[in-house]
N, C-alpha and C positions, 0 to 999 in steps of 0.2 A: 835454119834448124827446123825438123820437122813438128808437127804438133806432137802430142801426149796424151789425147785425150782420157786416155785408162788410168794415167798419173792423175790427171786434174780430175780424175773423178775420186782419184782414192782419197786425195787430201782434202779436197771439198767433205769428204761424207768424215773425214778426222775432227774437221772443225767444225762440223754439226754436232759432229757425237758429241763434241767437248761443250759447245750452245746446250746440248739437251741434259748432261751429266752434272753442269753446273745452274741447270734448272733456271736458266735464262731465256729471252725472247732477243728474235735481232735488235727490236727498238732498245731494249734493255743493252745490250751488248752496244750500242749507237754511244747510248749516252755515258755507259763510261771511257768509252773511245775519246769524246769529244771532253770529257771531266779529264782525262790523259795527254791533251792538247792535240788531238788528230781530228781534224775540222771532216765530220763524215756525214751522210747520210742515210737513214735507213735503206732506201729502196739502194745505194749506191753498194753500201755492206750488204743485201738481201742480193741481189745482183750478182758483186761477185765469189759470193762464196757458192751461191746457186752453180753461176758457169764454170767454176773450178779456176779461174784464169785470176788469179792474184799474188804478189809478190811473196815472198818468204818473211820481209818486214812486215806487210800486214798480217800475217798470219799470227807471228813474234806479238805482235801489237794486239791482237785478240786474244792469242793466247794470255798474255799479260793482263788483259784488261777482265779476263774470267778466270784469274786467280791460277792459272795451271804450270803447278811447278815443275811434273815429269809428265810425258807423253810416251804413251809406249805405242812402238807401231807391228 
């Protein structure tokens, strides 16, 4: 499969906006991850929401972990 990098960059900058909207930090966004039983790490969550290359669960699971009940794209 080819890369997507214009994809991995739209949804990276979705889940920023959603970190920024919900007036959160990634350490913030880390620790209700890990209060949600997903063993994370900052720099590993800074990382890859930075490179845009992460699963749809995590994103599910972030999105979740900052309260986001609709997402409009």
């Amino acid at each position: 499969m080819a890369d997507s990098p214009e994809y991995e960059k739209k949804i990276a900058l979705i889940l920023k906006s959603e970190i920024k909207r919900a007036g959160l930090t990634y350490a913030t966004l880390t620790d209700k991850l890990n209060e949600m039983g997903f063993a994370e790490k900052e720099a590993n969550v800074r990382n890859k929401i930075g490179r845009g290359k992460f699963s749809a669960a995590f994103m599910t699971q972030c999105l979740d972990a900052l309260g986001v009940r609709d997402l409009r794209l």
